[in-house]
N, C-alpha and C positions, 0 to 999 in steps of 0.2 A: 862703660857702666860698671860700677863696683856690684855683682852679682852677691857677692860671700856678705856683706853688710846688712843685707838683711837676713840669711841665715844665722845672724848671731843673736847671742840673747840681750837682753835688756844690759844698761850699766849697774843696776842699782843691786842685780845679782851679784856685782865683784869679781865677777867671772872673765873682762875682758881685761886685756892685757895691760901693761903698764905699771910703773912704781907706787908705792905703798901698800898700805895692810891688805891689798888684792892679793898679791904674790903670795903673800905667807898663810893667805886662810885655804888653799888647797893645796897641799903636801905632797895628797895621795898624785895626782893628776888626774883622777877620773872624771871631773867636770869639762877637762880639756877634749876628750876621748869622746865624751857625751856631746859635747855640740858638733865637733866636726861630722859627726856619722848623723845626729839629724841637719845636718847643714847639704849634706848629699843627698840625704833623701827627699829633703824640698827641692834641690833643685830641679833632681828625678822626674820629682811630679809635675812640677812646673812643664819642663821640657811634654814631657807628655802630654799635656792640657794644653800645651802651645800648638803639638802638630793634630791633636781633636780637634782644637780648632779652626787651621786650617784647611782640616779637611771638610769640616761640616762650611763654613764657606765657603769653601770651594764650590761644594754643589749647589749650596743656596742660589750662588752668582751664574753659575752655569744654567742652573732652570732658570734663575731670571733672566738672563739674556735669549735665552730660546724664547722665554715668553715674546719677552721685546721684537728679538726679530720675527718670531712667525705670523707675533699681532698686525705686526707695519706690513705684510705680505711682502716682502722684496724675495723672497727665498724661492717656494711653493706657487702653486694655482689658487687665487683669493675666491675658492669656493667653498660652501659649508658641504659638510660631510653627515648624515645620517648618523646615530649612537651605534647602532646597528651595523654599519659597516667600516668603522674605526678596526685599528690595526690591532686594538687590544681586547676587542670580539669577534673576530672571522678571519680564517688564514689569508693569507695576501699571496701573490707572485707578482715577481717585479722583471722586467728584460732590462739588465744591462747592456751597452753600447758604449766600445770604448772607441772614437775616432781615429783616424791618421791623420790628423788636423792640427797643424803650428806654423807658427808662423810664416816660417820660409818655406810650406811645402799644404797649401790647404787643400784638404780632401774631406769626401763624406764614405770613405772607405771603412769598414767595422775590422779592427784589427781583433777588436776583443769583443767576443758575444757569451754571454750569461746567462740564464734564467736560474732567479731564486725564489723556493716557496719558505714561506715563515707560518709557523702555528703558535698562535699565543698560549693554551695551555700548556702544551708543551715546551714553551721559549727554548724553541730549536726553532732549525734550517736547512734546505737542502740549495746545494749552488751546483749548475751541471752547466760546465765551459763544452763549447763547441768551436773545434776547429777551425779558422777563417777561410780556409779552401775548403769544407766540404760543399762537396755536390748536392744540391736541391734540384731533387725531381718530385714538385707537388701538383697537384690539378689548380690548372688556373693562373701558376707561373710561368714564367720563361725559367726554363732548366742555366742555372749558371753559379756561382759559387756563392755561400749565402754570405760572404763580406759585401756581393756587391747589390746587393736589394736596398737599403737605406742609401747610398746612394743613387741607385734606380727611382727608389719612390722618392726621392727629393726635387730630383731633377724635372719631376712630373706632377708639383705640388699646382702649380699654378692651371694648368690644364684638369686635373682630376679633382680638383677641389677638395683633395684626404690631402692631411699630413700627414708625411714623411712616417714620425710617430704611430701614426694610428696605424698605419698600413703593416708596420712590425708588426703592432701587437695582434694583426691579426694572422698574419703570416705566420709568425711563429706559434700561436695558440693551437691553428695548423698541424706543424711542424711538430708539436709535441704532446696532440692531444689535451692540453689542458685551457682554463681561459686566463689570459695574461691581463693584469687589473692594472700592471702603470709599465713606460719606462723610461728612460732615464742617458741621457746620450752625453758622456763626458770625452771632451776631447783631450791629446796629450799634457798640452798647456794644464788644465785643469790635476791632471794625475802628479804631475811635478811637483806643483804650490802645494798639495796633499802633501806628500813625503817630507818638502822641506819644510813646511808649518809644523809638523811631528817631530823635526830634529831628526831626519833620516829613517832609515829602516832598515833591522840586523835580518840578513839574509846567509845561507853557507852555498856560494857560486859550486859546482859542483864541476866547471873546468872553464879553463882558459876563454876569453872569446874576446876577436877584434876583427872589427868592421868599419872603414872610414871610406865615409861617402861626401866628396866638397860640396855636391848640387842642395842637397837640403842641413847642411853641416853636421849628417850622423860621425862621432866619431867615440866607437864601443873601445875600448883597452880594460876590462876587467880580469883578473886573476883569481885561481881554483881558492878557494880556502874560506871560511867564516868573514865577513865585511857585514860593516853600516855604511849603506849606499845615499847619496844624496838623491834630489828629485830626479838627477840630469842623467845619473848613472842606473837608478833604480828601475828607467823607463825603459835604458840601454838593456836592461837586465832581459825584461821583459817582452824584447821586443827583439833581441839577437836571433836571427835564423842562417847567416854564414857569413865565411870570412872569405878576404880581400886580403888579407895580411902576409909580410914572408916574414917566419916559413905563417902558412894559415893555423887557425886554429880547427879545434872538432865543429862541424857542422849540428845544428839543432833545427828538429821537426814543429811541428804543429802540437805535437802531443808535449816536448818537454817544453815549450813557450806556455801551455795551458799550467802545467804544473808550476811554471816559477810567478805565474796568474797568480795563484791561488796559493802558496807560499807568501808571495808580497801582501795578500789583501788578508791572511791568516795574520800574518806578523802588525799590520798596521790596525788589526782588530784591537788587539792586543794593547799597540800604545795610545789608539783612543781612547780607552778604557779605564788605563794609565790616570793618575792625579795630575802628571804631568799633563795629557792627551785634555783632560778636561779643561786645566787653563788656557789650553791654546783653540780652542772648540770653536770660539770666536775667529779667529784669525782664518781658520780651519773651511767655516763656511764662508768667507768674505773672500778667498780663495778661489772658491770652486765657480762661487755668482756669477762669475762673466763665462767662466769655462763647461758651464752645464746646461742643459734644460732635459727639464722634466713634467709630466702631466697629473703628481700627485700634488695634491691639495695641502694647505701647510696646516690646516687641523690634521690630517693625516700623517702629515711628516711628525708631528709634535707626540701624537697615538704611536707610532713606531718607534721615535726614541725612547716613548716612557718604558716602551712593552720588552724592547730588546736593548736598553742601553748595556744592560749586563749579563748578554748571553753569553754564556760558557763558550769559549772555540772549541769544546769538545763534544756539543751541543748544533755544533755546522758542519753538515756533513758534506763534501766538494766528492762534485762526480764528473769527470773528466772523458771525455765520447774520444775514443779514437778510433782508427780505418786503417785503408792502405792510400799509401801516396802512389798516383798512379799522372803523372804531370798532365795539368796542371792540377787535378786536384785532389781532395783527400773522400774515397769513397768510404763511409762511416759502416762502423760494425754491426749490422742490424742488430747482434744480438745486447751490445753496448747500450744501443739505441732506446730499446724496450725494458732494459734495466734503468738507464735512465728516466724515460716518461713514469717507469713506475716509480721510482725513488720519489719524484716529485707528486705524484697523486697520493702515494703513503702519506709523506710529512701535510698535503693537502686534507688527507683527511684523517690525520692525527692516529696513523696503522703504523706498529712497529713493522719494525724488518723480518720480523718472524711471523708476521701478516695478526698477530693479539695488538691488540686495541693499545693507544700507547698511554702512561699512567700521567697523569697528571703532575707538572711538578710542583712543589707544596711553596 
């Protein structure tokens, strides 16, 4: 496509090129000088107006497909939701559940546990990871490490008549003082197709680590340095606690697994966010459908995108609980613990950290 063709001006000016009394009626050369610089400056514009509007449908297509999928229920619970208790009038906390569930290796073990509270005037969040080996000593439990309660309560769906589900959420509401309103149980498979529908995820490995296991085909080989990691290595990331290797690498705890947690889901905030992240938004939840269940409602999933689609990551605070490892498990730091429950009851009821009321953002 001849772009510059229509930057020029009309024939009848005399101004474009070629033989006869055109050439000889500007001497000076300033009509020459004159269109090329408006011939740049439209294209300037042009360019401009092309990526506005890109971007404005970008997100026209992106709400409309949210529409589409949450109208057709296939994502969410096809239940209606109260105005009143939408994600973009009353703080929410949600449990995450990240499984040890793939293919060649199924389990209902919680590698990764989470509890996030979200406050819509203040479009913030607070997210507090707990260790998979700590010890839960609550009234009412069996004392044992809290990775293995969703499995426990899974295995006793059929007999106790509670889902697996509900029985977290009350456990943990337990567990941390506060009341847990959904959660959300994605397993490996699920976290993979996330990374690689994004086009990876830049993380800085912080050392070496290799792990090869043939029973379930783990096989970690990452190196110290800045990488964008695929689904298959990002999970490896996440999920490294020692090596098997000669010579081995450095060994990693409970505590630096939480951290590279909440690193990955910081950095993948980020390129959802992304123009990129939004094209692919589609792909993104068509992804996770086979690899999730959740008991939030898809009016309510629809109220949380609107309310948080563009929280600030500086606006998500990550509180990470750590203990002593004391084999087999990790006995947590009360005082961690109570900093925690409060982190979450603050953002729950909208108290800064310096316990003044927190300001509304405009």
């Amino acid at each position: 496509m001849n772009t510059s063709k229509g930057s020029l001006p009309p024939r009848s000016n005399g101004q474009q090129g070629g033989r006869g009394s055109q050439n000889r009626t500007a001497p000076q050369g300033k009509p020459k000088k004159k269109v090329k610089k408006r011939g740049f400056f439209a294209r300037l514009v042009r360019l401009l107006l092309v990526l506005i509007l890109i971007a404005v449908l970008a997100a026209l297509g992106y709400a409309g497909f949210l529409y589409f999928k949450f109208e057709k229920g296939g994502f969410g619970v096809d239940q209606s939701v109260e105005s009143g208790q939408l994600a973009s009038a009353k703080p929410l906390t949600l449990l995450l559940l990240g499984t040890d569930n793939r293919p060649k290796h199924p389990s209902n073990l919680t590698d990764v546990i989470m509890v996030a509270a979200l406050n819509p005037e203040t479009k913030s969040a607070t997210v507090v990871s707990l260790p998979r080996d700590t010890y839960v000593e609550l009234s009412g439990y069996k004392k044992t490490k809290i990775n293995a309660f969703y499995a426990r309560f899974k295995a006793k769906e059929e007999s106790s008549g509670i889902l697996a589900e509900d029985e977290m959420k009350t456990m943990m509401s337990k567990y941390l003082d506060i009341d847990v309103d959904y959660v959300t149980v994605l397993d490996f498979q699920g976290f993979r197709d996330i990374v690689d529908e994004l086009g990876g995820v830049d993380v800085n490995i912080s050392a070496d680590m290799c792990y090869t296991d043939s029973v379930d085909g783990t096989d970690i080989n990452l190196k110290k340095g800045p990488a964008e990691l695929n689904g298959d290595d990002a999970l490896d990331y996440v999920r490294y606690r020692k090596s098997n290797c000669s010579p081995k690498t450095e060994a990693s705890d409970d505590f630096d697994r939480n951290k590279r947690q909440n690193e990955v889901l910081n950095a993948l905030v980020g390129q959802m966010q992304s123009l990129g992240g939004v094209l692919k938004i589609g792909k993104v939840l068509d992804a996770v459908d086979n690899n999730l269940e959740t008991d939030i409602e898809n009016a309510q999933i629809k109220s949380m995108i609107a309310t948080y689609w563009k929280i600030s990551k500086e606006n998500i605070e990550f509180v990470p609980v750590t203990g002593t490892w004391r084999s087999p498990y990790v006995y947590i730091n009360d005082e961690e613990l109570e900093n925690a429950k409060k982190s979450l009851h603050d953002r729950i009821t909208g108290v800064a950290a310096d316990g003044a009321a927190a300001a509304e953002t405009p």
